[in-house]
Backbone bond lengths (Angstrom), bond angles and torsions (degrees), N, CA, C in turn:
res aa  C-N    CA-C-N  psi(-1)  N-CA   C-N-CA  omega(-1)  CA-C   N-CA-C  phi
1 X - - - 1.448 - - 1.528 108.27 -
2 X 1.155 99.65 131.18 1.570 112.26 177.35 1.834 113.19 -61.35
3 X 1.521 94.74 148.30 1.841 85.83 172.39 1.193 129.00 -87.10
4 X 1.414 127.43 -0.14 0.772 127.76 171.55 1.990 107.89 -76.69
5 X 1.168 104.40 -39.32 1.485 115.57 163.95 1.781 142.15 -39.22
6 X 1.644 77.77 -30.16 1.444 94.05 -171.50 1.640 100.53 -106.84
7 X 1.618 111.64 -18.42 1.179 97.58 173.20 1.524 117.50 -81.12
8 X 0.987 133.84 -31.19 1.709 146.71 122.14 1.652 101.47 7.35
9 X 1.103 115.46 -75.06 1.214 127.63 -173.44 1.279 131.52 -63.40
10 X 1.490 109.03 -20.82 1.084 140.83 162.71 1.732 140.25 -44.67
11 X 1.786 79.14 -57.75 1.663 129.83 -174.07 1.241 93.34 -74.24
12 X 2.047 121.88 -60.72 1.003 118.57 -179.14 1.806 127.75 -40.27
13 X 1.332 98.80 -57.05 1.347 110.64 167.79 1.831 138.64 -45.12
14 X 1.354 83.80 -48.57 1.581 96.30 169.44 1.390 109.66 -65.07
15 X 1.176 123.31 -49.89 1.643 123.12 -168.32 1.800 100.41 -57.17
16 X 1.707 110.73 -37.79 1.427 109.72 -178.69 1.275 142.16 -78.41
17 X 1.789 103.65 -24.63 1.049 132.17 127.94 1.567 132.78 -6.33
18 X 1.425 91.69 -72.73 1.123 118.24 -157.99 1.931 117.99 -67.44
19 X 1.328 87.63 -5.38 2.031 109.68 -172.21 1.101 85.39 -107.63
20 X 1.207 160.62 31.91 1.229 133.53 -173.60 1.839 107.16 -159.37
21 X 1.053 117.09 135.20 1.671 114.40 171.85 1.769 114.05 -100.22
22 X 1.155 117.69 2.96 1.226 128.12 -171.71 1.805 120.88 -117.08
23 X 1.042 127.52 142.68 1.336 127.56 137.33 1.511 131.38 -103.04
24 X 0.829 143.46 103.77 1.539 149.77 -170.03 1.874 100.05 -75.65
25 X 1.275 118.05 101.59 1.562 122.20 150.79 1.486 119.03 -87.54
26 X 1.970 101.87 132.66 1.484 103.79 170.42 1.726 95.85 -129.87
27 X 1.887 92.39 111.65 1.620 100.42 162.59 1.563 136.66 -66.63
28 X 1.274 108.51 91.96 1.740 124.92 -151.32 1.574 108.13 -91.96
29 X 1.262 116.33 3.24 1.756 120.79 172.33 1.421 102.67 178.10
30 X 1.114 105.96 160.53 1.667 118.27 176.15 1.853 109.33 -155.51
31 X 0.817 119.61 80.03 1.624 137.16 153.41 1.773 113.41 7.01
32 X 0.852 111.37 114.29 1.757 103.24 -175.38 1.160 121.21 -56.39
33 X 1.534 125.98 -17.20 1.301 121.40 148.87 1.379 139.80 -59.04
34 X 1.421 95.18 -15.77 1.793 114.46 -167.33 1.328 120.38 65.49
35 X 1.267 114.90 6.22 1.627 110.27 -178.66 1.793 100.86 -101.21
36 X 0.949 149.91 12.21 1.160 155.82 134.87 1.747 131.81 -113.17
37 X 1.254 102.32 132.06 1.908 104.17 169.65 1.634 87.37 -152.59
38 X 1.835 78.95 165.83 1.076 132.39 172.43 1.479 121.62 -84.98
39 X 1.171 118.51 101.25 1.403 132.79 174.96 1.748 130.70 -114.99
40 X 1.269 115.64 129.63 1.763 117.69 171.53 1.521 103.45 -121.93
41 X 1.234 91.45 152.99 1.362 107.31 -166.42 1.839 97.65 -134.90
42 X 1.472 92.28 142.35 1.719 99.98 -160.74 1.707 105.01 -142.35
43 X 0.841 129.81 140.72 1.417 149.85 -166.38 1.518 108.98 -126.14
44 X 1.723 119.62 126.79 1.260 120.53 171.22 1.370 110.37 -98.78
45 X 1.789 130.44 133.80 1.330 113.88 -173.56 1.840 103.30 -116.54
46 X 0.996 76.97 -159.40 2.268 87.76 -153.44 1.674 90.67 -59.57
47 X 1.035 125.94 -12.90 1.434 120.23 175.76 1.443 121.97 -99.09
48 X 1.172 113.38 25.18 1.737 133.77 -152.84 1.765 101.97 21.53
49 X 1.361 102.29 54.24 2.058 93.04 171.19 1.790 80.58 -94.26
50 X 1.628 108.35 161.36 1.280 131.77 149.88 1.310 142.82 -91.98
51 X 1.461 127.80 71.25 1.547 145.02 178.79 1.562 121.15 -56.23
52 X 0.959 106.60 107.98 1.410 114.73 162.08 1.413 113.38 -68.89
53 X 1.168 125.93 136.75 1.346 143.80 -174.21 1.688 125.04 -124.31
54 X 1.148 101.35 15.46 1.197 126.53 178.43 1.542 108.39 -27.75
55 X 1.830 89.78 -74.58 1.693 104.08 -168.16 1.354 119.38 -88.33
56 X 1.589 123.62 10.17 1.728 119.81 135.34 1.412 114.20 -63.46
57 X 1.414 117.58 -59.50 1.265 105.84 -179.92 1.474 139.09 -63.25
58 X 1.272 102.50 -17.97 1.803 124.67 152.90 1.455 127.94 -64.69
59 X 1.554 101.44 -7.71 1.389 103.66 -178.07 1.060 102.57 -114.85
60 X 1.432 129.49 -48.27 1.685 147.44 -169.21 1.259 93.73 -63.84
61 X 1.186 134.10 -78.62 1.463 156.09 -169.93 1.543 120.57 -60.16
62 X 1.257 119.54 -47.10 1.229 142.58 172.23 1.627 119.51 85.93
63 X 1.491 108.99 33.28 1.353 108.67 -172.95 1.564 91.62 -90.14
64 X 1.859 108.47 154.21 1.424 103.71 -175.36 1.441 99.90 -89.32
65 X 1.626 112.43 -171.95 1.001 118.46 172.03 1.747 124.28 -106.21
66 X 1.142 119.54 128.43 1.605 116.44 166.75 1.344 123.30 -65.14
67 X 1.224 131.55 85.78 1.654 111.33 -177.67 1.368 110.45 -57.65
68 X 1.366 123.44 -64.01 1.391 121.53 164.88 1.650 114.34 8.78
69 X 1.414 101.69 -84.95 1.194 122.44 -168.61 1.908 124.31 -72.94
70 X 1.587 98.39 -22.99 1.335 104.33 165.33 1.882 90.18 79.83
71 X 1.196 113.67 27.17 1.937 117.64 175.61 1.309 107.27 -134.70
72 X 1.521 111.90 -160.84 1.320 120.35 -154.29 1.919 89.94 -138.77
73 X 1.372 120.53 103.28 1.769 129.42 -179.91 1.674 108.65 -43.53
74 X 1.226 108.40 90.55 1.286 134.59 -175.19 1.786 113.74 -85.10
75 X 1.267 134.69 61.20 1.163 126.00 -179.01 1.655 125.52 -85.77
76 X 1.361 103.80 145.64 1.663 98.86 -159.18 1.635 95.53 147.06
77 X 1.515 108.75 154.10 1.627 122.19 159.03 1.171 93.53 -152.22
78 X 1.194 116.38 175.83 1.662 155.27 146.42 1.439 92.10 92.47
79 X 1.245 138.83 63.73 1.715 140.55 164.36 1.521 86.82 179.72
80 X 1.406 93.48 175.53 1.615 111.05 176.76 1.301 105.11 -100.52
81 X 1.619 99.82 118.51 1.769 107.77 -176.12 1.566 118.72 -83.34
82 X 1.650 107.40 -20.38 1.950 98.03 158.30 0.881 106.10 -40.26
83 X 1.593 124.48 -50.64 1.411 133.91 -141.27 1.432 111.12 -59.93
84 X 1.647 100.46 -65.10 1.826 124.42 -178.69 1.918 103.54 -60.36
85 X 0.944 113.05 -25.29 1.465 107.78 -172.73 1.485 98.23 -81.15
86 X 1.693 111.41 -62.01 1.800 82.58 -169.60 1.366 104.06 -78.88
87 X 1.328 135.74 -10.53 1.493 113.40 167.92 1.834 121.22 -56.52
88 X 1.108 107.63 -44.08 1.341 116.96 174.85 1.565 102.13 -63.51
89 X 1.755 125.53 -31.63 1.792 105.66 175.99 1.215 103.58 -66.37
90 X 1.402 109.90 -42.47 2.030 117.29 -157.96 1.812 102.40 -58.44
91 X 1.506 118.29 -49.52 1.479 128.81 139.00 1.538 121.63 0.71
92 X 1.431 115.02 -84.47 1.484 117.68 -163.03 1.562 90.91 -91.09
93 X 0.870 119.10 -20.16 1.785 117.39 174.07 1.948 114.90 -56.58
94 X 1.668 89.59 -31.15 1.801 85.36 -156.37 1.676 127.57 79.12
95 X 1.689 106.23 17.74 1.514 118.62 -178.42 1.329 106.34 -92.37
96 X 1.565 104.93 126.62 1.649 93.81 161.43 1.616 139.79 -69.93
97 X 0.766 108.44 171.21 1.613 86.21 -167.05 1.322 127.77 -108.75
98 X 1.265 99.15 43.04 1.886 119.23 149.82 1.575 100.71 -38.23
99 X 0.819 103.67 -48.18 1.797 106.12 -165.96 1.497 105.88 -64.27
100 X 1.155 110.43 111.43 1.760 112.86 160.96 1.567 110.66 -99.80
101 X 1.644 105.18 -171.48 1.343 135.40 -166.96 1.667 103.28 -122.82
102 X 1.227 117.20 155.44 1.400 122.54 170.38 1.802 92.64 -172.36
103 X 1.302 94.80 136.93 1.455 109.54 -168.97 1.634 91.15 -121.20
104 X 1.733 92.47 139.94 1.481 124.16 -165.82 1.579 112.24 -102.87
């Protein structure tokens, strides 16, 4: 992906971001080792619709995607990985971090 593309993508995000004080995590698999799951991440906007945000944070961030699982390949244990993921978007975004997480 081009950079000019991703900065596009970027812009997109922040503006969507930017309506919202929340991130909504849904833990959609967890690996029998526990060192990998499956996670989506969803955003409610000023019109109460429900957005998945999957593929900003797949792009910004660079976690892949599980189709399988309908999430985003989350590797890691012993902390809360909603947590580290949108902290690490709010991160490369330049968002302050008004914005929290709450897992569904």
């Amino acid at each position: 992906m081009k950079e000019y593309e991703i900065n596009e993508i970027k812009q997109n995000a922040i503006s969507l971001l930017s309506e919202t004080d929340t991130i909504y995590c849904i833990l959609r698999s967890v690996t029998k080792s526990g060192t990998c799951r499956s996670i989506s991440f969803h955003v409610v906007d000023n019109n109460k619709n429900i957005l998945n945000i999957n593929y900003y944070i797949s792009v910004i961030v660079g976690y892949k995607f599980n189709k399988a699982h309908d999430g985003l390949r989350v590797e890691g244990c012993g902390m809360d990985m909603g947590f580290h993921v949108v902290h690490t978007l709010l991160r490369e975004l330049g968002i302050s971090e008004k914005i929290s997480h709450r897992w569904l």
